[in-house]
N, C-alpha and C positions, 0 to 999 in steps of 0.2 A: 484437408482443406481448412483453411483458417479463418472462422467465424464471428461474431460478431452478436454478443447478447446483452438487454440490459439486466440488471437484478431482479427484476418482478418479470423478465420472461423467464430468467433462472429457476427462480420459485416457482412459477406456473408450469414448465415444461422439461424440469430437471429429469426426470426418466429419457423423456425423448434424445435430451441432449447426451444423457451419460452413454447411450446407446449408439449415436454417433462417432462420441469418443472414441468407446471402445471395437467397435465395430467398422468404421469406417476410418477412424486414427482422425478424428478432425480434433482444430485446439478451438477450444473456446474464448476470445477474452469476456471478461464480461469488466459490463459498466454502470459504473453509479453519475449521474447528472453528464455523461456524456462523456467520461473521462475513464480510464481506463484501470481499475484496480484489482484484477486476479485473475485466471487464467485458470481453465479445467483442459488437462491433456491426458491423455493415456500413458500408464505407467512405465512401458518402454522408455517415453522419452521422460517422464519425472526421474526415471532410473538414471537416465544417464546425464541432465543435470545434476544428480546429485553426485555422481562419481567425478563431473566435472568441476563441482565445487570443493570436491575431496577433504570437505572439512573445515571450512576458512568459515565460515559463520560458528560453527561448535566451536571453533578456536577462541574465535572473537568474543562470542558469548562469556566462554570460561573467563576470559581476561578482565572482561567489563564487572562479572561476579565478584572476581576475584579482589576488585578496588572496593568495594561495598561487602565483605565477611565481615569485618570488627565491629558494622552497624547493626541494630537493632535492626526486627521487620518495619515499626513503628519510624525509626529515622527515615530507612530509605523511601516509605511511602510519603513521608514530611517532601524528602529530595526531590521525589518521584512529580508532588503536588507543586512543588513550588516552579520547577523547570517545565511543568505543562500551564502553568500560567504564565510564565515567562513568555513561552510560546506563543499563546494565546493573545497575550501584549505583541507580541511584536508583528504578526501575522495583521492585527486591527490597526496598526500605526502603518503597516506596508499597503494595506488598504485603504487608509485614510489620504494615503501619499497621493498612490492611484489615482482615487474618486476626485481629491484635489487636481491633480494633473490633467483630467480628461474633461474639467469641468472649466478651465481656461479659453478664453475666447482666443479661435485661431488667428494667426496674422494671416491679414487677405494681402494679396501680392499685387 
């Protein structure tokens, strides 16, 4: 059965739910502010996602490594900081779009 938990029911009642898991095969998703960020299922089926990813994330990984060996630990954490501010920009600018947008008086008809 596929359930339905937020993060502080996780932490509060994680025995209960891991017992479900594996006992009854249910998936959990669980949520942070309403939105849906991780999943607790029984190792059956983690097994056989993983067989169906057959590797494409290890792949990916190695290759993304692979552009970052000649750098220092110290550069890439530079890289690492300046592209999660980037982010961080551009996320508040896409915000600011928004809050501008919703904050327009409608045309009345």
């Amino acid at each position: 059965m596929l359930r339905e938990a937020t993060a502080m029911t996780v932490r509060q009642t994680l025995g209960e739910l891991l017992n479900g898991v594996q006992y009854r095969h249910d998936n959990i998703v669980i949520t942070k502010a309403g939105k849906p960020v991780a999943a607790l299922v029984d190792m059956a089926t983690f097994e056989r996602m993983r067989r169906q990813n057959d590797g494409e994330f290890e792949r990916a990984w190695a290759q993304i490594a692979k552009g970052f060996e000649d750098l220092s630990e110290e550069e890439v954490e530079k890289l690492a900081a300046q592209a999660l501010e980037e982010a961080r920009d551009e996320i508040g600018q896409q915000a600011k779009t928004t809050s501008s947008a919703s904050s327009l008086p409608s045309a009345k008809k």
